[in-house]
C-alpha positions in Angstrom: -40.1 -36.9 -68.0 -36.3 -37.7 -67.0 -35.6 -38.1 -63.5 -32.3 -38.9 -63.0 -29.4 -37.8 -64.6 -25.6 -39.5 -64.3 -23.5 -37.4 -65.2 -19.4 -38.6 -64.9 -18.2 -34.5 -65.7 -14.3 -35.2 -65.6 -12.0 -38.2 -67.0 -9.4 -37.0 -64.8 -8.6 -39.0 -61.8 -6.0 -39.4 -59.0 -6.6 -43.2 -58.6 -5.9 -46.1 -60.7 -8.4 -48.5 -59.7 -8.7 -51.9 -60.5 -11.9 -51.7 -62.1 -11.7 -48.9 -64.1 -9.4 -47.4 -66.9 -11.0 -43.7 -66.7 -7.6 -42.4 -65.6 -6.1 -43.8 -69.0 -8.9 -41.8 -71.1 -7.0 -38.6 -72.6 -10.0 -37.1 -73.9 -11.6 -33.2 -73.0 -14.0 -32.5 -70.2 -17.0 -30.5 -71.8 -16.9 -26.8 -70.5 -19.4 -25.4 -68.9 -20.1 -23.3 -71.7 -21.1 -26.5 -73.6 -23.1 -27.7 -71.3 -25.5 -25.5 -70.9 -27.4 -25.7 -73.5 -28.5 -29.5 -72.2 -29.1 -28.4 -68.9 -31.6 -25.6 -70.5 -33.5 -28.5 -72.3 -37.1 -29.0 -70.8 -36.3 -32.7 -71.2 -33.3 -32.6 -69.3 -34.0 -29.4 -66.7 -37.0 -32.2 -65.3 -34.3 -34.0 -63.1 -34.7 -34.6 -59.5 -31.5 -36.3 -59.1 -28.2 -35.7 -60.5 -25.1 -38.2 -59.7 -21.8 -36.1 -60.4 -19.3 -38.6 -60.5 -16.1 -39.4 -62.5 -12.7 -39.5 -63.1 -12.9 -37.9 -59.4 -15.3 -34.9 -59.9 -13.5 -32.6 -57.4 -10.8 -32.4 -59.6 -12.9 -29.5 -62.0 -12.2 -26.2 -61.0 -15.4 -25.0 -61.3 -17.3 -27.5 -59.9 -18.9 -25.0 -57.9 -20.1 -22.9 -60.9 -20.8 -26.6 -62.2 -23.4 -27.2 -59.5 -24.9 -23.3 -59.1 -25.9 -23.5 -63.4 -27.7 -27.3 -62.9 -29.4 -26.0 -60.1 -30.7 -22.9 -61.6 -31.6 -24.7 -64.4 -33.3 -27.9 -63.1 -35.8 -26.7 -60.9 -37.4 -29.7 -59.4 -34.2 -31.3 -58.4 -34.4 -32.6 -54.8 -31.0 -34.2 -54.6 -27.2 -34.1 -55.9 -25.1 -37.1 -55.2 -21.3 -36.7 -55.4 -19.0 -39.7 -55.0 -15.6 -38.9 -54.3 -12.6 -41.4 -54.3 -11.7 -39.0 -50.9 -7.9 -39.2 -51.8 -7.2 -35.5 -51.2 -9.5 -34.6 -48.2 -9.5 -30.6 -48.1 -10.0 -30.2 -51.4 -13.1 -32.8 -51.2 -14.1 -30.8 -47.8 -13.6 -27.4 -49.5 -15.2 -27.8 -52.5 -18.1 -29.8 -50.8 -18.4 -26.9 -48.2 -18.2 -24.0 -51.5 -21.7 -26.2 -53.0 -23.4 -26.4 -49.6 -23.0 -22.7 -49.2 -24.9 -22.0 -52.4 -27.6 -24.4 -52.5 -30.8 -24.2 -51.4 -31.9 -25.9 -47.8 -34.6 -28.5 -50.7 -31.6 -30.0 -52.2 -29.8 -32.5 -50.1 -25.9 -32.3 -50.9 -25.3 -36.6 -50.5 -21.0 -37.0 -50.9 -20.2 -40.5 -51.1 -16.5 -41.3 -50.5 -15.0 -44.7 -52.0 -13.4 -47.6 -48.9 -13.3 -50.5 -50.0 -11.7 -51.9 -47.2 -9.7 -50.4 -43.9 -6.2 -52.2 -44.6 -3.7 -52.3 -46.9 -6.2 -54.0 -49.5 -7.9 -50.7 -50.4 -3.8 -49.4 -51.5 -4.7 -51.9 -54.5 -7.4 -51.8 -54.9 -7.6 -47.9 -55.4 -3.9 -48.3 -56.5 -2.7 -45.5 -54.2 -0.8 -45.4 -50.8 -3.0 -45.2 -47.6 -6.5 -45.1 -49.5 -8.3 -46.0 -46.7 -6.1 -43.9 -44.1 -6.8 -40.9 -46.8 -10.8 -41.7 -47.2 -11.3 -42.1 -43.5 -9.6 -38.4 -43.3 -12.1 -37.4 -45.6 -15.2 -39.0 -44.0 -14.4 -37.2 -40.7 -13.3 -33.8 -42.1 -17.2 -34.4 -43.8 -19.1 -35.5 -40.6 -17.4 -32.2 -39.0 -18.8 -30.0 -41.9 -22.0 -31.6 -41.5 -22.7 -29.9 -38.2 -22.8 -26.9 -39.9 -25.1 -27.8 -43.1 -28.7 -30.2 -42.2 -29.0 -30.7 -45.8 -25.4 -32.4 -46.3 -25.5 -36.1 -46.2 -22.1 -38.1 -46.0 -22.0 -41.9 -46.7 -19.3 -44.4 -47.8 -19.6 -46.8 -51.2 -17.7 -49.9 -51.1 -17.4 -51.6 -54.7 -17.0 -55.4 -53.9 -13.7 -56.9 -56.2 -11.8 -59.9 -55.6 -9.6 -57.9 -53.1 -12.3 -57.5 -50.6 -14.8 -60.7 -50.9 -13.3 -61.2 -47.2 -13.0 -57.8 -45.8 -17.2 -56.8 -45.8 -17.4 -57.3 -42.4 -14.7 -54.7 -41.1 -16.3 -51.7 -43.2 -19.2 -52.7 -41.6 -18.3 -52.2 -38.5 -16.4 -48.8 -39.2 -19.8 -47.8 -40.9 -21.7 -48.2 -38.2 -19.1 -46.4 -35.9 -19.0 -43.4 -38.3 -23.4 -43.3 -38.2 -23.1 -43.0 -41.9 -24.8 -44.2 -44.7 -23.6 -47.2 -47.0 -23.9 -47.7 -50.5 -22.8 -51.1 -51.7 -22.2 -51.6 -55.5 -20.8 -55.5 -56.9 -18.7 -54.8 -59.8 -19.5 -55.9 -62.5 -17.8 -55.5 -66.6 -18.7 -52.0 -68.0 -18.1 -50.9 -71.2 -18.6 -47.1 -71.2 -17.0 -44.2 -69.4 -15.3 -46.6 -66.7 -14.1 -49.4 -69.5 -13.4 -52.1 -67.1 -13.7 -54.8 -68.9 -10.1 -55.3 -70.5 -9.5 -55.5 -66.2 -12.1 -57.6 -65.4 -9.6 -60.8 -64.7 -8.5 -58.6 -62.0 -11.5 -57.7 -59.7 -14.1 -60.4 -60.9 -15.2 -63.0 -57.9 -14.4 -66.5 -58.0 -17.1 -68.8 -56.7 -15.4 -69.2 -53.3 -15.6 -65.3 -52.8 -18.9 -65.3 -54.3 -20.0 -67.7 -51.6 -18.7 -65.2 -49.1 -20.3 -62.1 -50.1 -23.6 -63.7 -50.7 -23.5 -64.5 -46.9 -22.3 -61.3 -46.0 -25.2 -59.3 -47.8 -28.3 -59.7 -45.8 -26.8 -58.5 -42.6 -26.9 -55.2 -44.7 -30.4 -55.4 -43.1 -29.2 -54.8 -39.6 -28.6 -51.0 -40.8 -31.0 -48.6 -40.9 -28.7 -45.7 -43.0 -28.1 -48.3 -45.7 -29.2 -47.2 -49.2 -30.2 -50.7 -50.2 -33.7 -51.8 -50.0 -34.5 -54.9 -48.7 -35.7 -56.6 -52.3 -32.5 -54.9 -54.0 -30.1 -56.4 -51.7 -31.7 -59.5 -52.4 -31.9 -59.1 -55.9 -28.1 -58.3 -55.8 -27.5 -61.6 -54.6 -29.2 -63.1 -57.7 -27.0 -61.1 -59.7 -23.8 -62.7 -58.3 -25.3 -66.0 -58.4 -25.9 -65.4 -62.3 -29.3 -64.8 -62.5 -29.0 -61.5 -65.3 -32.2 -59.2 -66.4 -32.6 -55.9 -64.2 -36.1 -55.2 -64.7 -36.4 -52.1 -61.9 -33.5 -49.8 -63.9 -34.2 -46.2 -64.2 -32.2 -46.0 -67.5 -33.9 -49.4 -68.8 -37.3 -47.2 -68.2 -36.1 -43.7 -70.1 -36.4 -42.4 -67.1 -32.8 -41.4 -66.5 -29.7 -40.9 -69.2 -25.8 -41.3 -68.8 -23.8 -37.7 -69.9 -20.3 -38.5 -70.6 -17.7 -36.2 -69.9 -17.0 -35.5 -73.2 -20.6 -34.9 -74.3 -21.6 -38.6 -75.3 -25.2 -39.1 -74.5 -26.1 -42.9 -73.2 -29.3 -44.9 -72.2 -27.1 -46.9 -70.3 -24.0 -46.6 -67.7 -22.7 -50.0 -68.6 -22.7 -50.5 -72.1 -21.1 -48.4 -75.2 -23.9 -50.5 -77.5 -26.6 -47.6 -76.4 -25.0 -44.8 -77.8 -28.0 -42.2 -78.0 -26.6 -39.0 -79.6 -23.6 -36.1 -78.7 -24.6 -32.7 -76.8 -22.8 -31.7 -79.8 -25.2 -32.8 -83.0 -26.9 -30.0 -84.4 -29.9 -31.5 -84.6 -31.0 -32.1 -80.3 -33.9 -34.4 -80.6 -34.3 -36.3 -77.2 -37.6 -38.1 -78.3 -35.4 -39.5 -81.6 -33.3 -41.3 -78.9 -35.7 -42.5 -76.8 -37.7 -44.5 -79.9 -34.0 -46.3 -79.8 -34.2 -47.6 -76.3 -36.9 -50.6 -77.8 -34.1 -51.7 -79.6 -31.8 -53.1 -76.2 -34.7 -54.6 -74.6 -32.2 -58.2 -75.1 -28.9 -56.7 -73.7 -30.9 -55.1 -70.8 -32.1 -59.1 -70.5 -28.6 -59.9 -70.0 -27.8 -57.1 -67.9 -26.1 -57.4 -64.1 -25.5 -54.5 -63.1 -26.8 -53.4 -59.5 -25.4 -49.8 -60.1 -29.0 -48.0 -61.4 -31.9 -49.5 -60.0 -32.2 -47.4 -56.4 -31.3 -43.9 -57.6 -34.9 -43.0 -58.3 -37.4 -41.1 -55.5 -39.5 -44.1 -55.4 -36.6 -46.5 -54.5 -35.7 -44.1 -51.4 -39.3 -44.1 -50.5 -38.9 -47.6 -49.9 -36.1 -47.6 -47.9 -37.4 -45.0 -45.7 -40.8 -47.0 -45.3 -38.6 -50.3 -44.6 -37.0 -48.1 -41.6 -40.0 -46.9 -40.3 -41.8 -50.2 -40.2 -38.4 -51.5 -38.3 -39.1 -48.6 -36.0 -43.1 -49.3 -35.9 -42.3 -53.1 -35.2 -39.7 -52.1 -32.0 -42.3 -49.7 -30.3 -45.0 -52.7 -30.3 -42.5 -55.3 -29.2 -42.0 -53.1 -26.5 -45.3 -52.6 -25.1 -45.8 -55.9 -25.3 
């Protein structure tokens, strides 16, 4: 059955990042008349965990009436994740406060909101004024809101570029200060919805960053609210030191599917070769696309991307055990 479901709803963006060209793309968002149907499928309505991203998904108008139909429909989902570049921060806190007000105390609301860095850097990164001074906003108008809601959790995702190999360290620490969680992806060339890789000379690392980061990642371990297990963090650090083949991805195992915005159906969130079908084709055979997914095992080989491998239950299982054998290990080091 399908687990997870990433689901980009909107091309429209207020940022002009680096690593992506979504903000170029001119084409319609589906309506939520359209997507209906898919969400009624008893292939798709399985999900447990839904990532509504984009373009910057706060930017739909009825992302409320987005989130009320998936829930109806998808019964068994446990979680929504909704990362948000932060840039306008009452319309992220208003809309954010609008879905926690209709949904159920089961399904945790998590709203990830994009720094990069806490200077100037993120401004280019992001290519807008005071990103950081904007996101920050938005992180404390969220931790404020989350007083009011238990099932609303608020974390930051930092996507390490050539423009912040140096600067790890100092969203650390503001992490830490904040008590959030931390999601940290490495950028790396996509070819589908975010079509970065006519930019990649501009955020790829050189070997001298690469160095850096690689250092930087295993104090990730320090934190108990990151959302990288111990093995992935480690297996991220392959990835930049060029060892390719993901062999842990949800979408490599058919357990999770990309929906673009425009109703493009994908077995992967990096590639346009794994083009599976259109919400549109008359004929909605789900099974017809999976027998496809045999036919990428050598560009899933290749693959290094760190972006889909910790989205399922089971990888957040893990990180939970990891914390509570941390906490296990202190309280017998201190009766000893």
């Amino acid at each position: 059955m399908l687990d997870v479901l990433v689901f980009p709803c909107t091309y429209k963006c207020d940022a002009k990042c680096m690593m992506c060209s979504i903000y170029e793309k001119r084409s319609s968002d589906l309506s939520l008349q359209e997507l209906v149907p898919f969400f009624e499928n008893s292939y798709v309505n399985s999900i447990r965990s839904i990532n509504i991203t984009g373009g910057e998904p706060t930017l739909r108008n009825d992302l409320l009436e987005l989130v009320q139909m998936i829930s109806y429909h998808c019964k068994n989902l446990g979680e929504i994740i909704i990362n948000t570049n932060g840039l306008n921060s009452y319309n992220v806190l208003n809309k954010c406060e609008e879905i926690c007000g209709i949904l159920p105390p089961k399904i945790k609301l998590w709203v990830f909101v994009s720094l990069d860095a806490i200077n100037d850097k993120a401004d280019k990164i992001r290519g807008v004024e005071n990103a950081a001074a904007k996101a920050m906003k938005t992180v404390d108008l969220l931790i404020s809101l989350k007083e009011k809601y238990e099932n609303l959790k608020i974390g930051i995702s930092t996507t390490i570029v050539s423009e912040n190999a140096y600067l790890l360290e100092s969203v650390f620490k503001y992490v830490v200060s904040k008590n959030i969680f931390w999601d940290v992806i490495y950028a790396t060339v996509n070819t589908t919805f975010i079509d970065s890789e006519s930019k990649s000379n501009q955020f790829l690392l050189n070997e001298e960053q690469k160095k850096n980061v690689i250092e930087f990642l295993p104090k990730l371990l320090q934190y108990d609210k990151r959302t990288l297990s111990k093995e992935n963090i480690y297996k991220m650090i392959e990835r930049i030191n060029g060892k390719a083949g993901n062999k842990n991805c949800i979408l490599r195992d058919g357990k999770g599917l990309l929906l673009e915005a425009d109703g493009k159906i994908r077995a992967c969130g990096m590639t346009n070769k794994i083009l599976l079908g259109d919400i549109h084709d008359e004929e909605f055979n789900f099974s017809k696309w999976l027998n496809k997914l045999e036919q990428y095992d050598n560009y899933c080989d290749k693959c290094n991307t760190d972006s889909y491998y910790n989205w399922s239950v089971e990888a957040q299982n893990v990180i939970i055990k990891e914390m509570m054998e941390k906490v296990l290990k202190k309280k017998r080091n201190a009766k000893v």
